[in-house]
C-alpha positions as CSV (number, residue, x, y, z in Angstrom):
1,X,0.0,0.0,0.0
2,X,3.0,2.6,0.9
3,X,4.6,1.7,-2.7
4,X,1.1,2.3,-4.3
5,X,0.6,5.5,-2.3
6,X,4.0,7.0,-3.1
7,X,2.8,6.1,-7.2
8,X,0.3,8.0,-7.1
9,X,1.9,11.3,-5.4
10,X,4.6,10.5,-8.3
11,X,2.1,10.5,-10.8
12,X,0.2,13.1,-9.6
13,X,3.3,15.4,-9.4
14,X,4.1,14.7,-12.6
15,X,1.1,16.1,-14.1
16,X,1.2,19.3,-11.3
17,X,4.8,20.4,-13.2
18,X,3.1,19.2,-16.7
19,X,0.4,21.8,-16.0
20,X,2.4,24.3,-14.5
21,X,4.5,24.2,-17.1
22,X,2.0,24.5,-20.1
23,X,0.7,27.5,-18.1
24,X,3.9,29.6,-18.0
25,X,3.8,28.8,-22.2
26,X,0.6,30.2,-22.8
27,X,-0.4,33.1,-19.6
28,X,-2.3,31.0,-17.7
29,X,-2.6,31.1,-14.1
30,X,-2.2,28.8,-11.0
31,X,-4.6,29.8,-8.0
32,X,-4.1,27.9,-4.8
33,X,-6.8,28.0,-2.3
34,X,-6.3,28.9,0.6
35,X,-3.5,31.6,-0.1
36,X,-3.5,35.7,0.3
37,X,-6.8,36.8,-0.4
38,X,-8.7,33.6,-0.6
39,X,-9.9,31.7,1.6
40,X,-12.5,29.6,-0.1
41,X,-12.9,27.4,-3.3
42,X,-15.7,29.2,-4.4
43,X,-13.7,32.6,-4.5
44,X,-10.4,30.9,-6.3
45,X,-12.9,29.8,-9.0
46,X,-14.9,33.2,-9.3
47,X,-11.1,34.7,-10.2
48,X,-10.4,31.7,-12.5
49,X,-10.4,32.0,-16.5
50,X,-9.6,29.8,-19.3
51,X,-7.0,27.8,-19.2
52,X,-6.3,28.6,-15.6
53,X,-5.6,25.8,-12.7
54,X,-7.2,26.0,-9.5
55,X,-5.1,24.0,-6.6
56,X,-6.9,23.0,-3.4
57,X,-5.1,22.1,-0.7
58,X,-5.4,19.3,1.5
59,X,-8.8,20.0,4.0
60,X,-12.4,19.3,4.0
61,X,-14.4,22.1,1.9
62,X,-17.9,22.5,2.9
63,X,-18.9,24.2,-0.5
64,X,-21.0,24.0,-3.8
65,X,-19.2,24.5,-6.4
66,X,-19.5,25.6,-9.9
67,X,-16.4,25.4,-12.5
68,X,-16.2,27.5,-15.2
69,X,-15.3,26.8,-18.8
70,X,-12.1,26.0,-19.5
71,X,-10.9,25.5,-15.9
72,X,-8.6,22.7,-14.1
73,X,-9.8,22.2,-10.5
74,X,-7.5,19.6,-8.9
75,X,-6.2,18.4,-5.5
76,X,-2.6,19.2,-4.9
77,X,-2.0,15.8,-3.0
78,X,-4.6,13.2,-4.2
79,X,-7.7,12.4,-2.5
80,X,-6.8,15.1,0.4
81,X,-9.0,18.2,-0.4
82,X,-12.5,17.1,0.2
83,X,-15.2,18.9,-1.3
84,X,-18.4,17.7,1.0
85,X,-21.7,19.4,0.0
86,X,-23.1,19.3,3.6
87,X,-26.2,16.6,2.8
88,X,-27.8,19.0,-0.4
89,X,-27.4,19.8,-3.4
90,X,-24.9,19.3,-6.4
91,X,-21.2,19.7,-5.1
92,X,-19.7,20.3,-8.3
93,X,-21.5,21.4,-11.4
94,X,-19.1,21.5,-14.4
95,X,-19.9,23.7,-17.7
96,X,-17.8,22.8,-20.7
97,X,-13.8,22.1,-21.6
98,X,-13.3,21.7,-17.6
99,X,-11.1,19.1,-15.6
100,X,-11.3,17.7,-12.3
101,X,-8.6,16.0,-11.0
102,X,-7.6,14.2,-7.6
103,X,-10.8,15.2,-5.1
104,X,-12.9,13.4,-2.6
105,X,-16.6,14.4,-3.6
106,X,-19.1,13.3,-0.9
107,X,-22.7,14.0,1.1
108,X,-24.4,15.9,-1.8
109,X,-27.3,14.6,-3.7
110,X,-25.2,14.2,-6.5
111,X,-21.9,14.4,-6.7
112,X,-20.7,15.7,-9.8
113,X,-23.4,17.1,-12.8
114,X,-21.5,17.8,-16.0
115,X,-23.9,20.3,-18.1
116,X,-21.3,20.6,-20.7
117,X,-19.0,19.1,-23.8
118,X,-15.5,18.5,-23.6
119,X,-15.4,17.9,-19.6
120,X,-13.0,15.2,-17.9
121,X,-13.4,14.0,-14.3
122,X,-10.1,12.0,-13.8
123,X,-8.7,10.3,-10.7
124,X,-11.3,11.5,-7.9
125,X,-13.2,9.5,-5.4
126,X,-17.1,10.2,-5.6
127,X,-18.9,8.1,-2.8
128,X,-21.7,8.6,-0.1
129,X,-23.9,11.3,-2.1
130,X,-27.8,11.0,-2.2
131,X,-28.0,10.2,-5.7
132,X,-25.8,9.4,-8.5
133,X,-22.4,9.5,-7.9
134,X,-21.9,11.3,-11.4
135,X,-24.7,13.3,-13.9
136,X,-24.1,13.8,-17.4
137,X,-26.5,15.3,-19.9
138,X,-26.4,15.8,-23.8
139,X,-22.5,15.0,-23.8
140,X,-20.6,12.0,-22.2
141,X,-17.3,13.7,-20.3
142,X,-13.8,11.4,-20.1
143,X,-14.5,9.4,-16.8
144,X,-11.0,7.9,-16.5
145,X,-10.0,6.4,-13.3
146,X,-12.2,7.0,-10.4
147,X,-13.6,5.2,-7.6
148,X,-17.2,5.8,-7.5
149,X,-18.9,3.9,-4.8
150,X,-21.9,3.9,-1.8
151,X,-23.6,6.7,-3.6
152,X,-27.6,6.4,-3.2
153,X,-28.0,6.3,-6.7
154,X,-26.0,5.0,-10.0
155,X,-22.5,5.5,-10.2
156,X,-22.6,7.2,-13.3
157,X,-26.1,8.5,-14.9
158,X,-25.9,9.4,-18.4
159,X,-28.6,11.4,-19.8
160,X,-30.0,11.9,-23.4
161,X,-25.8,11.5,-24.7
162,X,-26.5,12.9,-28.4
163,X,-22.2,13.8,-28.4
164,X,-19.1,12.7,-27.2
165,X,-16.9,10.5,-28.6
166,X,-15.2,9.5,-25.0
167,X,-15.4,6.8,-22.9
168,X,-15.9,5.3,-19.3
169,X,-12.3,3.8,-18.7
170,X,-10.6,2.4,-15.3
171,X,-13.1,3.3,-12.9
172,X,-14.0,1.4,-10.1
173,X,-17.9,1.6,-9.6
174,X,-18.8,-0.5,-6.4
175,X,-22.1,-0.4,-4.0
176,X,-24.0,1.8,-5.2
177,X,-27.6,1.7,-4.8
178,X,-28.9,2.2,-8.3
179,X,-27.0,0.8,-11.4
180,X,-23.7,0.6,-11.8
181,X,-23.5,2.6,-15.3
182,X,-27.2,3.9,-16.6
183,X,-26.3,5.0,-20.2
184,X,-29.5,6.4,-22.5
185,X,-28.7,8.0,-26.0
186,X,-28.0,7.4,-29.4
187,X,-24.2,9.1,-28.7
188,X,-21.1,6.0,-29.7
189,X,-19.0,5.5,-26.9
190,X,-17.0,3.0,-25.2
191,X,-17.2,1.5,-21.9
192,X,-13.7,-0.4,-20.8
193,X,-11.4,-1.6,-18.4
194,X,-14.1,-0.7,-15.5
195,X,-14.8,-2.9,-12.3
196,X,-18.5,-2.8,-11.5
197,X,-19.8,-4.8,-8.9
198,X,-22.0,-5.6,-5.9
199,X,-24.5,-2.6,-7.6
200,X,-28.0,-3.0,-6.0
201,X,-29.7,-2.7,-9.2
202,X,-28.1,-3.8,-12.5
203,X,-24.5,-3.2,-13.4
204,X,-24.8,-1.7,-16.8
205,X,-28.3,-0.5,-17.8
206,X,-27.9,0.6,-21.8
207,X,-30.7,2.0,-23.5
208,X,-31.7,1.5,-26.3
209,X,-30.6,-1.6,-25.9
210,X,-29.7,-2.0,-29.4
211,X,-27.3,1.1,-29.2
212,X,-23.8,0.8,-30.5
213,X,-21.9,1.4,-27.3
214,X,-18.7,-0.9,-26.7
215,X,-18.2,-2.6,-24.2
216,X,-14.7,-4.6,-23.3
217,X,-13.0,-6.1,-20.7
218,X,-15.3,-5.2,-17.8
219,X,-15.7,-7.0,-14.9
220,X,-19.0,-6.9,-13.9
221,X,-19.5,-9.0,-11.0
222,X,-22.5,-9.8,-7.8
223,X,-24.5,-6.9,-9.5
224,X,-27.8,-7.5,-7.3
225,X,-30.7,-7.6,-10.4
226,X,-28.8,-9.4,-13.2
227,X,-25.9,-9.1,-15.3
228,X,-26.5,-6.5,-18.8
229,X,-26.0,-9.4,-21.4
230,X,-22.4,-9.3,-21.8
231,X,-20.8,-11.1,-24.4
232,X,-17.2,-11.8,-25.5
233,X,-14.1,-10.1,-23.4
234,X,-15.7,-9.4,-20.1
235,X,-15.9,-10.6,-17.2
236,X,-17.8,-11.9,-13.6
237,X,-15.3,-12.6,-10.9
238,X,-14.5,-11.5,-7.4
239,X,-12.0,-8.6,-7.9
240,X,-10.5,-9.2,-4.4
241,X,-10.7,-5.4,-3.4
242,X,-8.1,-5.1,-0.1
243,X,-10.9,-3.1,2.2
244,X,-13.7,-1.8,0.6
245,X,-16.1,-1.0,3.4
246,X,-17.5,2.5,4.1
247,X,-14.9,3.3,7.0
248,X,-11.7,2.4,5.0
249,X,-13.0,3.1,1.4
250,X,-9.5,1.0,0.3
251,X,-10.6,-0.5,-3.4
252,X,-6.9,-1.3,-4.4
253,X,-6.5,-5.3,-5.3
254,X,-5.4,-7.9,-3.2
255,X,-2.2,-9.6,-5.3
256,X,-4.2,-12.6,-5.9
257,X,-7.0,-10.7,-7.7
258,X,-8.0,-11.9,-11.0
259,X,-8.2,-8.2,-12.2
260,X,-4.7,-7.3,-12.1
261,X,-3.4,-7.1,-16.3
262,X,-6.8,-8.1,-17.6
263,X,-7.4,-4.5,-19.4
264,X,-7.5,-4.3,-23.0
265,X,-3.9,-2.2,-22.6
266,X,-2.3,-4.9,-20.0
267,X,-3.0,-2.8,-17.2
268,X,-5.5,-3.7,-14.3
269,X,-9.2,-3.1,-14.2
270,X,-10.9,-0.3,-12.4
271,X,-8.6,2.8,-10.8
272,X,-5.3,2.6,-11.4
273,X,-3.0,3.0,-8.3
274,X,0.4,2.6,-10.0
């Protein structure tokens, strides 16, 4: 766990000096929050533009949060700023061409809605909202390597996806009360690499049913109303997470796991942690 924990600071510092790079190229700006002058989220992201990066530092923020077009909101350390909406609401509403990156999103009743195209929610743990773990209307965002579990509805609820050629990739979607996925739209898009499993409805819920959405090398496993009729390279085993209860929220694999290198790109299924 210590040598998966210091990957991911690696990782994630990787992409902090990427970013900050990029941004003294082209003007853009890193805000930190807190820091002189601002004291809340909310107030970094009211002075935020295009293009600019908005670091949080490691704390619980009680706040509802809108980000604006164009804007990176990311955790300096990952999963230690914690954006808790306080038991209402959305906690984070994105618009279009935003990021989020590295936050625990809990206690709202939903956890992220994406209104937008061109969003990506990327390495952030969304669990214990009222509803869905994750909206999405009219255009699928890049969900790419979450953990997304014990949210009161689906994991991720996608709405009416007309655009968006993006996927659902490496995410670990696990107790959730709803489906796992609920996909409805005529939009193409793949769905890949993902663990889903011990869902109380239906792990994948695609609609129409008929609808060319891809789906490979899933393992969709103890979904509590039936398996979506998966054919050829997916999966239904145990993935052996190491402690995924509500107090220790710990959905790496144990080393015997059948998930570990079954991806379509030799890596394991759901989050990556290395």
């Amino acid at each position: 766990m210590i040598k998966q924990r210091d990957n991911n600071l690696n990782i994630l510092s990787v992409i902090v000096i990427i970013i900050l790079v990029l941004q003294c190229s082209y003007g853009a700006k890193a805000i930190v929050v807190p820091s002189p002058g601002i004291t809340t989220i909310t107030e970094a992201l009211v002075k935020a533009k295009s293009g600019d990066t908005v670091w949080v530092s490691n704390g619980v923020y009680k706040e509802h949060l809108t980000v604006q077009p164009g804007v990176i909101l990311a955790s300096r350390e990952l999963f230690k700023a914690v954006i808790d909406g306080k038991g209402r609401g959305e906690v984070i509403t994105i618009a279009s061409e935003s990021t989020i990156m590295g936050l625990e999103i809990r206690n709202g009743n939903a956890g992220i809605i994406s209104r937008g195209k061109g969003n990506t929610i990327k390495k952030c743990k969304i669990y214990k909202n009222r509803g869905s773990g994750i909206i999405c209307m009219g255009d699928l965002p890049l969900i790419e390597n979450n953990i997304i579990v014990y949210n009161g509805g689906s994991g991720i609820q996608a709405l009416d996806i007309r655009t968006g050629a993006q996927s659902i990739n490496h995410n670990t979607i696990a107790y959730n009360t709803n489906n796992g996925i609920t996909f409805n739209g005529n939009a193409a898009i793949s769905i890949e690499n993902n663990i889903i499993a011990s869902n109380y409805a239906r792990g994948l819920k695609i609609e129409p049913v008929d609808h060319s959405v891809t789906i490979t090398h899933n393992n969709l496993y103890s979904n509590h109303r039936g398996q979506f009729t998966v054919l050829q390279e997916n999966f239904s085993f145990d993935p052996l997470f190491s402690a995924p209860k509500r107090r220790s929220l710990d959905f790496s694999l144990q080393s015997t796991s059948k998930a570990i290198k079954r991806g379509n790109d030799n890596k394991n299924l759901g989050i990556l942690f290395d």
